[in-house]
Backbone as JSON, one array per atom type, in Angstrom:
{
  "sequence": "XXXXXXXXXXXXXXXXXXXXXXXXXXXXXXXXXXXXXXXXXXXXXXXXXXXXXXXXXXXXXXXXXXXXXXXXXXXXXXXXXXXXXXXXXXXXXXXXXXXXXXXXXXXXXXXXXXXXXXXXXXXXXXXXXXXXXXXXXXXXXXXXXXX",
  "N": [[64.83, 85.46, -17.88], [62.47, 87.84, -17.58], [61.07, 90.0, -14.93], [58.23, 90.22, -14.87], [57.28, 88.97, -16.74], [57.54, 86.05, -15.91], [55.89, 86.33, -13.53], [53.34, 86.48, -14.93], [53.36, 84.31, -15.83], [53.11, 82.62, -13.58], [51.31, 82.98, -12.31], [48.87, 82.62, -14.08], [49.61, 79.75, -14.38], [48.64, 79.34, -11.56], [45.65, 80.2, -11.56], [45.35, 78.1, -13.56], [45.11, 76.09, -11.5], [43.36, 76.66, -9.64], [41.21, 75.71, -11.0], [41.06, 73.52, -11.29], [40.87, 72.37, -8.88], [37.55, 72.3, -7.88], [36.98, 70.11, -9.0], [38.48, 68.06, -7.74], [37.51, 68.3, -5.31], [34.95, 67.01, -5.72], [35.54, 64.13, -5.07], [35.35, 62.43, -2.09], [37.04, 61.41, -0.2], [39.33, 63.16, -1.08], [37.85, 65.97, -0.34], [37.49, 65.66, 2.48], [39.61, 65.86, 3.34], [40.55, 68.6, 2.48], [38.73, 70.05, 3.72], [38.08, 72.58, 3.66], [40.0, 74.25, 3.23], [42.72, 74.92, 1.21], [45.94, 75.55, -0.31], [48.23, 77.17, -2.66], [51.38, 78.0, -3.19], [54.08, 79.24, -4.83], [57.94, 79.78, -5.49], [59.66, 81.75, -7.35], [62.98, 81.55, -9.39], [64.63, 84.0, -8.44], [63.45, 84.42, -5.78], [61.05, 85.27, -5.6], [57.88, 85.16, -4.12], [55.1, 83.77, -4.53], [51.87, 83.0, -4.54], [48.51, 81.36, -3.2], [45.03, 81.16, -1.57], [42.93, 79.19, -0.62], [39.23, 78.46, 0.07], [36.8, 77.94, 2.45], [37.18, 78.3, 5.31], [38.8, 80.37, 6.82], [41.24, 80.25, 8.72], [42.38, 77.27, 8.33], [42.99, 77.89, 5.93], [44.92, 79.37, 5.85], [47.03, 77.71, 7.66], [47.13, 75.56, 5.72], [48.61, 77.21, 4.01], [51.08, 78.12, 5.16], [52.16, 75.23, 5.16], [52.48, 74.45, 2.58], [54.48, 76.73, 1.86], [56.2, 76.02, 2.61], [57.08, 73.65, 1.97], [57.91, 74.58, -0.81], [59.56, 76.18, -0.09], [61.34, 74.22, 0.84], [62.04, 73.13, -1.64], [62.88, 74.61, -3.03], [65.66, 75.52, -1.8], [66.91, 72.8, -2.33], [66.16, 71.66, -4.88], [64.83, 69.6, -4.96], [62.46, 67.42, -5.01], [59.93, 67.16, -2.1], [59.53, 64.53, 0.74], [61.21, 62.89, -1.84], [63.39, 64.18, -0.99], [63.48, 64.0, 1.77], [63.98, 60.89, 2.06], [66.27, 60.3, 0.93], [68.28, 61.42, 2.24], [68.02, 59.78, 4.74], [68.19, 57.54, 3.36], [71.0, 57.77, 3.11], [71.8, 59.29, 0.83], [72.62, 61.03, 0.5], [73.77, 64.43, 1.88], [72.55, 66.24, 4.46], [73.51, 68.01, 5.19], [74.73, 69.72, 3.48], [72.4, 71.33, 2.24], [72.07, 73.23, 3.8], [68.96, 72.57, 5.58], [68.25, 71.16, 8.08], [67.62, 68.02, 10.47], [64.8, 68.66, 12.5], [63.68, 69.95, 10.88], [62.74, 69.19, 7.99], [60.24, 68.83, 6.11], [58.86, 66.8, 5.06], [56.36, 66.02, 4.15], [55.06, 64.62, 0.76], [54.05, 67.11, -1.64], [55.5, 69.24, -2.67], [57.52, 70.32, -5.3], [59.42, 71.2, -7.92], [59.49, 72.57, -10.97], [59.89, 72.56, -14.24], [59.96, 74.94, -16.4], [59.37, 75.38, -19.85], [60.91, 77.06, -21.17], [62.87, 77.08, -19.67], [63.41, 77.94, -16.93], [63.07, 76.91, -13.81], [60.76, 76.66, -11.59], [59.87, 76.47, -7.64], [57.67, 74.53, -6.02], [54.98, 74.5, -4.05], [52.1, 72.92, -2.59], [49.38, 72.29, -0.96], [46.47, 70.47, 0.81], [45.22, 68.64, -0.17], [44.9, 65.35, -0.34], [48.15, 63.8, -0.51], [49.8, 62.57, -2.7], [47.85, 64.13, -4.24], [48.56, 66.38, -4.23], [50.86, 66.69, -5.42], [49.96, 65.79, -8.19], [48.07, 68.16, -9.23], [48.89, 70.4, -9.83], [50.86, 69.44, -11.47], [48.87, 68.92, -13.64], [47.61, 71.09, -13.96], [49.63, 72.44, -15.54], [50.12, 71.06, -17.62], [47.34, 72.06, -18.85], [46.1, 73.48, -21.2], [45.97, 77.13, -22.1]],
  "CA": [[63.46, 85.86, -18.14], [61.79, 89.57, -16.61], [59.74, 89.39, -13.57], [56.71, 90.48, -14.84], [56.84, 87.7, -17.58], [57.31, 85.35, -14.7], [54.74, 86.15, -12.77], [52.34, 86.41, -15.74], [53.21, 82.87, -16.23], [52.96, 82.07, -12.06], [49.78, 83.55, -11.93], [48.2, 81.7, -15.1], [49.64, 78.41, -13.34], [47.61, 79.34, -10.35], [44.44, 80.25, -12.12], [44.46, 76.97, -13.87], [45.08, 74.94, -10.36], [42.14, 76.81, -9.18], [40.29, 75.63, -11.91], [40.94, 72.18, -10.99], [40.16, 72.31, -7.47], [36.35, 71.91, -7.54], [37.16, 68.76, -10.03], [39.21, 66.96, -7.09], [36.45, 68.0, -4.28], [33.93, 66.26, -5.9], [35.99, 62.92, -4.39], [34.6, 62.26, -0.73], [38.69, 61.19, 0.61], [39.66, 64.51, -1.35], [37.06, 66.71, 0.5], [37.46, 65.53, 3.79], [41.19, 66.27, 3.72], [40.47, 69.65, 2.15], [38.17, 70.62, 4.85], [38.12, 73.93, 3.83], [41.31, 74.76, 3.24], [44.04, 74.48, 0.36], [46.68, 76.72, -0.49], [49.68, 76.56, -3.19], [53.12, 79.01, -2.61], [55.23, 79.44, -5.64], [58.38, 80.41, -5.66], [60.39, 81.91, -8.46], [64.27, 81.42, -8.72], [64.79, 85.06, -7.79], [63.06, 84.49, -4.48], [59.74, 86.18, -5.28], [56.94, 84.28, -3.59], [53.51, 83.61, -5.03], [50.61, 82.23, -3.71], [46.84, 81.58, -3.26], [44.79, 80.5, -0.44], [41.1, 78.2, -1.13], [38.33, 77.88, 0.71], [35.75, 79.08, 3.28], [37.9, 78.26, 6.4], [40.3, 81.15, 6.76], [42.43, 79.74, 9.65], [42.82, 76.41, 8.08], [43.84, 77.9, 4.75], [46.08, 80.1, 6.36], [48.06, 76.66, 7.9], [47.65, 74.91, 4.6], [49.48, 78.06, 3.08], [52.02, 77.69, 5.86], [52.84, 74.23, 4.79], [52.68, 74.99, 0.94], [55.4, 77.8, 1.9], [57.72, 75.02, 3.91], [57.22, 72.58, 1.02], [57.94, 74.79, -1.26], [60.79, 76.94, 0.34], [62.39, 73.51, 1.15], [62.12, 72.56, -2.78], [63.75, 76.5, -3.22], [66.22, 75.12, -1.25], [67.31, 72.2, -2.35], [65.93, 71.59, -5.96], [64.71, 68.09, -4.91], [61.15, 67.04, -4.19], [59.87, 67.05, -0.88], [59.52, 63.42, 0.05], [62.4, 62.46, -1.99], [64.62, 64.6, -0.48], [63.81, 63.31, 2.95], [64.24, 59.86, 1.85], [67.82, 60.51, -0.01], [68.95, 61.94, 3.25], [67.53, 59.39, 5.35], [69.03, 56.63, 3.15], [72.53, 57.98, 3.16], [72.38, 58.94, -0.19], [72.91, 63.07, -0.11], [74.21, 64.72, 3.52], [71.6, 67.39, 4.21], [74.52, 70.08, 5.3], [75.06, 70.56, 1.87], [71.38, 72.27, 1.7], [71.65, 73.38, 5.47], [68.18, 72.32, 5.8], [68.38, 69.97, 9.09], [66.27, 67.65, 10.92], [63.81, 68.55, 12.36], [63.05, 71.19, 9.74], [62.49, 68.65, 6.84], [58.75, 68.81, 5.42], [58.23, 65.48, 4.98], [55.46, 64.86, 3.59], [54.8, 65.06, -0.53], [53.21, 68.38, -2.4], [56.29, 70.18, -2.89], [58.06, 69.63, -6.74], [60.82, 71.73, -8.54], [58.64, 72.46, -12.5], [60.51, 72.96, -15.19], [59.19, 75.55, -17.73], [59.72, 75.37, -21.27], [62.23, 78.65, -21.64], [64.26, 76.92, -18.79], [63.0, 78.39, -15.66], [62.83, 76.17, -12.8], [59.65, 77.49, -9.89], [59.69, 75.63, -6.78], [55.86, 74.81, -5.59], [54.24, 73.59, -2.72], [50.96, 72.61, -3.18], [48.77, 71.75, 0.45], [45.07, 70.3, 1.18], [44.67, 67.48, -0.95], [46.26, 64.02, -0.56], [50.23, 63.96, -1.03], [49.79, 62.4, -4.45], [46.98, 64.99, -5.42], [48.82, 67.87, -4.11], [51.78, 66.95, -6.92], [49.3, 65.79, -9.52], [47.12, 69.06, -9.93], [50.27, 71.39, -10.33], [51.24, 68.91, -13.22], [47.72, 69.03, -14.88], [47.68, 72.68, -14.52], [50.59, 72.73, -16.3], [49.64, 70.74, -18.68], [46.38, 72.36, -19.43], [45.69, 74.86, -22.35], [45.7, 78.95, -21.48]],
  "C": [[63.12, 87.02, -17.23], [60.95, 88.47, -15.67], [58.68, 89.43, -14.11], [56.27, 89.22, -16.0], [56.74, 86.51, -17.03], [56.26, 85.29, -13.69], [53.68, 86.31, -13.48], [51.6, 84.52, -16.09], [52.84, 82.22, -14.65], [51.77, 81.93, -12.29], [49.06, 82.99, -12.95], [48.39, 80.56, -14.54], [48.7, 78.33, -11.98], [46.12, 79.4, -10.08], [44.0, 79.28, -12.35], [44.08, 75.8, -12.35], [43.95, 75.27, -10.0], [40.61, 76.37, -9.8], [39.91, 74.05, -11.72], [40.41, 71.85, -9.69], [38.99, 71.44, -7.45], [36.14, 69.87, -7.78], [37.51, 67.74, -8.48], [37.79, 66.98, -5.62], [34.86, 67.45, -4.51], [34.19, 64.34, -5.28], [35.35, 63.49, -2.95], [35.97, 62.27, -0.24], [38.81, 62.52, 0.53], [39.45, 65.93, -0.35], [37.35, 66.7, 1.97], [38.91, 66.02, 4.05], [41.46, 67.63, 3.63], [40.34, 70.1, 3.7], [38.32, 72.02, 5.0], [39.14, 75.07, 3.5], [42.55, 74.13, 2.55], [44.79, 75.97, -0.06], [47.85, 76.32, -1.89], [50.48, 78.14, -3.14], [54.04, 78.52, -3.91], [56.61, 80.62, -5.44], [59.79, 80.57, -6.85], [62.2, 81.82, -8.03], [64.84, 83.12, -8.65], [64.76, 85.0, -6.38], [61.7, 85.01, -4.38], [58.66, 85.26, -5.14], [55.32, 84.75, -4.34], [52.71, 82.96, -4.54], [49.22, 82.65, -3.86], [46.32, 80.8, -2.3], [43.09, 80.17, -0.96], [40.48, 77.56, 0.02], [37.76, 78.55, 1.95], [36.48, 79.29, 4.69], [39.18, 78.79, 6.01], [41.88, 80.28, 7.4], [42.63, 78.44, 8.95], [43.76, 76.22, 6.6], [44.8, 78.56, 4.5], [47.52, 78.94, 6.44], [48.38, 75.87, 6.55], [48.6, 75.85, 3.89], [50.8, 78.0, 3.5], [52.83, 76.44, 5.65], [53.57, 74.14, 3.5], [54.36, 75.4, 1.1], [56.36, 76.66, 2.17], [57.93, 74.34, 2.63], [58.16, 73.71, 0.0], [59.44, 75.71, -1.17], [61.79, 75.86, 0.48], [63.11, 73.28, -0.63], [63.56, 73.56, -3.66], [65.43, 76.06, -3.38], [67.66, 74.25, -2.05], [66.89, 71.42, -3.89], [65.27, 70.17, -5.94], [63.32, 68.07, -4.23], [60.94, 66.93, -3.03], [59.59, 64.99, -0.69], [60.99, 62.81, 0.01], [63.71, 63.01, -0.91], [65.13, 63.69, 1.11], [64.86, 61.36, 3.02], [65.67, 59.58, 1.04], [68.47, 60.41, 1.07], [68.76, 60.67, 4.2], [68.35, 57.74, 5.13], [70.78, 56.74, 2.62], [73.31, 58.37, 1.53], [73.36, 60.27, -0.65], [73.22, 63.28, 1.59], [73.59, 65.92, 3.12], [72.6, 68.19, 5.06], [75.09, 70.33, 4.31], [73.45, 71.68, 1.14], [71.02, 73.43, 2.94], [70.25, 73.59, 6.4], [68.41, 70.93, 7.24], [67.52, 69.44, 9.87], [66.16, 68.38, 12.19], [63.12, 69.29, 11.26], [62.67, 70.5, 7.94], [60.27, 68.88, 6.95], [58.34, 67.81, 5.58], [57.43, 64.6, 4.14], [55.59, 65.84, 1.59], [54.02, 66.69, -0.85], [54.47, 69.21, -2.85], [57.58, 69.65, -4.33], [58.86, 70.97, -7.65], [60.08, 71.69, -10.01], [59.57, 73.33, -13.02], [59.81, 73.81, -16.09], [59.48, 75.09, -18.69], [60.92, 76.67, -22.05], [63.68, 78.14, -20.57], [64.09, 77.3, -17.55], [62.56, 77.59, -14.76], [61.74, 76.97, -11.38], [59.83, 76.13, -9.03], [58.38, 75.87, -6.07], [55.85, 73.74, -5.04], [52.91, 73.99, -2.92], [49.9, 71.97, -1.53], [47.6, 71.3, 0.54], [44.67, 69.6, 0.68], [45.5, 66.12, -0.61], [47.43, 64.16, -0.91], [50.17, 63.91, -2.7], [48.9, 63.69, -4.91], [47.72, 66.19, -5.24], [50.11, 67.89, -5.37], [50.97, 66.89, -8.1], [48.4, 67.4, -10.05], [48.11, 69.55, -10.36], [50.5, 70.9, -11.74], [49.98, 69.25, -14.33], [47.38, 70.24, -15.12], [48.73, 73.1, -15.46], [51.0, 72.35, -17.7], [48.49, 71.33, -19.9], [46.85, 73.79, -20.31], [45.77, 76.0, -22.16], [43.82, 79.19, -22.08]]
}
């Protein structure tokens, strides 16, 4: 697939997440975790990085972008959920010097997920500022949703 058809399609994925946003900070848990600051970091299997940063607190949506990026660079990486991956490695199931990702440098926590397109194109996205679970679920419902 071209770049520019790739990032036509990034950048529509990122529009709709933004669209969802407000939807999830109407939760009170949601909000408080926000606090100002969400970010998501796509990146294409070329290597070309995408991203968007949300919310009134620069510096905090700076770090959420920072995490995004980790999640999302690990996913790059290693084609395997964040999360899972740890927990593969952890229970002896995969030897992380086959991704030469090593501990301490694991992510850890959830937001970061490997999306399949529909032409075949695999993006790796990290997703930051919402609950673990919400930071995978919007990505999906953006991806789900309509143009």
């Amino acid at each position: 697939m071209a770049q520019p058809e790739i990032a036509t399609i990034i950048t529509a994925l990122i529009d709709k997440v933004e669209k969802l946003i407000p939807g999830y900070l109407q939760l009170e848990e949601e909000r408080k975790k926000a606090r100002g600051g969400i970010a998501i970091c796509i990146i294409d299997p070329e290597g070309a990085i995408y991203g968007k940063m949300f919310g009134e607190d620069k510096i905090l949506a700076r770090e959420r972008y920072r995490t995004a990026w980790i999640k999302a660079s690990q996913v790059w990486i290693t084609g395997i959920r964040t999360g899972e991956f740890e927990r593969l490695v952890y229970n002896g199931e995969i030897d992380e010097a086959t991704f030469g990702i090593k501990k301490p440098d694991y992510i850890g926590w959830e937001g970061g997920q490997p999306i399949h397109l529909p032409n075949g194109v695999v993006l790796a996205v990290g997703f930051s500022g919402l609950q673990s679970a919400t930071d995978l679920e919007i990505v999906n419902r953006a991806l789900d949703m309509e143009s």
